[in-house]
C-alpha positions in Angstrom: -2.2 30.4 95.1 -4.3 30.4 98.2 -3.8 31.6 102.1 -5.1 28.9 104.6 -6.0 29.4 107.9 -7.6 27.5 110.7 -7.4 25.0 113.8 -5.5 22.1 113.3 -8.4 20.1 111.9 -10.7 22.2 110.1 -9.4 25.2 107.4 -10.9 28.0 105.3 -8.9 29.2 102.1 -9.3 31.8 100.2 -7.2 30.9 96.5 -6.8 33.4 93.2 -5.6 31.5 89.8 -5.3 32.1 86.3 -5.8 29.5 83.6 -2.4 30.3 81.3 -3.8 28.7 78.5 -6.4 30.5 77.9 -6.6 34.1 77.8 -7.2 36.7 80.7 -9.3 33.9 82.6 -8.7 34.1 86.4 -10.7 32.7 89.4 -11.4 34.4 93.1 -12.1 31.3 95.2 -13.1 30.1 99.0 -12.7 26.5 100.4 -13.6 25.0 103.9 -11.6 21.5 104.7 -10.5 19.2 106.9 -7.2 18.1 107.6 -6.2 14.7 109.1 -3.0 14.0 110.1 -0.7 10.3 110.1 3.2 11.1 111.1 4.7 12.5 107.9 1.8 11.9 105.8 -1.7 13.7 105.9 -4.6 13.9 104.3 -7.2 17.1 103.1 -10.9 17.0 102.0 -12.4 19.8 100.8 -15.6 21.5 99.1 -14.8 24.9 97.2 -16.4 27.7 95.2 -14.7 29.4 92.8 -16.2 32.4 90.9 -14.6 32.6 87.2 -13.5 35.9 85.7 -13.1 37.4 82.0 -10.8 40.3 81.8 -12.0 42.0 84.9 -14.7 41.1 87.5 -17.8 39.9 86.1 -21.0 39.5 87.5 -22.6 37.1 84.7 -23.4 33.6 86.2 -19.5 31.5 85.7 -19.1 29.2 88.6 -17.2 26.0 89.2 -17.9 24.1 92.6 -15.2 21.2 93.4 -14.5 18.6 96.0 -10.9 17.9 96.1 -9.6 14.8 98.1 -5.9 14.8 98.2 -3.0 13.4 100.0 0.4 14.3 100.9 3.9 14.0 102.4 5.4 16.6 105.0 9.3 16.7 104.3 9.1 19.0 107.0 10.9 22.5 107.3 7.4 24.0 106.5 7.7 22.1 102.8 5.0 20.0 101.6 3.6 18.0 98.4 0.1 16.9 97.8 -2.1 15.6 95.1 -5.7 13.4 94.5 -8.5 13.4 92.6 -11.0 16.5 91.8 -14.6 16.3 91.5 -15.5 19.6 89.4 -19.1 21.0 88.4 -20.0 23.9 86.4 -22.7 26.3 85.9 -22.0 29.1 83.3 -23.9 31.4 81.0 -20.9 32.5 79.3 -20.4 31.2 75.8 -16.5 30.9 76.0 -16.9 28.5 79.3 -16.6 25.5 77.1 -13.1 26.1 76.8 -12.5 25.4 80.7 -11.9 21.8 80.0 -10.8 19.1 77.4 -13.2 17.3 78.5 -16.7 16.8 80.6 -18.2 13.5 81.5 -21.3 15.7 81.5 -22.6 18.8 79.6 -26.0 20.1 79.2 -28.4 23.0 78.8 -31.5 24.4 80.9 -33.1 27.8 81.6 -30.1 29.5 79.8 -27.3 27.8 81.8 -24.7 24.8 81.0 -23.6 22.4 83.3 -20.8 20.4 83.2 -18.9 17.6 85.1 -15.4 16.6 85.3 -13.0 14.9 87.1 -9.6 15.6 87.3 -6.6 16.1 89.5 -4.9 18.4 91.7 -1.2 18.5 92.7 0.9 21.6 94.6 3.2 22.4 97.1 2.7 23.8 100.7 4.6 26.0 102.6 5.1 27.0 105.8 
């Protein structure tokens, strides 16, 4: 869930989630995009950082930085749906941040950090 602001073209977003499946895991993110418009249709691109939380607000090193590229339908009345691919990398010290994902295309260790790359999907609604 996220609150967007902006121009017509460009848009900053700051977003709060919580991963259901896995216990008291929530993120506190911020995104900068651009929005390009075709009649009903439209189109976002966007780079965000998202700081990943345990319980309560941590300050250990659990980060995931994505580039989302989606695309979407106004049915106007303030209602819109959107989805596209996600580009996803992570830098954690946190043991338990292997559960994040299914899957990585990537994982690795150095200097007491693990990185991992993913790709995967995003889909939501818009309103207003």
């Amino acid at each position: 869930m996220g609150i967007k602001l902006g121009t017509d073209e460009i848009y900053n977003m700051i977003s709060i989630g919580h991963n259901p499946t896995l216990e008291d895991v929530w993120q506190l993110g911020w995104s900068i995009g651009r929005l390009t418009e075709y009649k009903n249709y439209f189109r976002y691109s966007d780079f965000s950082y998202y700081k990943i939380n345990e319980g309560g607000w941590t300050n250990d090193l659990n980060s995931i930085i994505k580039y989302r590229l989606l695309f979407g339908k106004d049915f106007g009345k303030g209602f819109q749906f959107y989805g596209g691919p996600t580009l996803n990398l992570m830098i954690s010290r946190i043991e338990t941040s292997n559960q994040y994902t299914w899957y990585r295309l990537v994982d690795y260790d150095a200097k007491g950090r693990n990185y991992a790359f993913w790709i995967g999907y995003s889909v939501g609604v818009e309103l207003f």
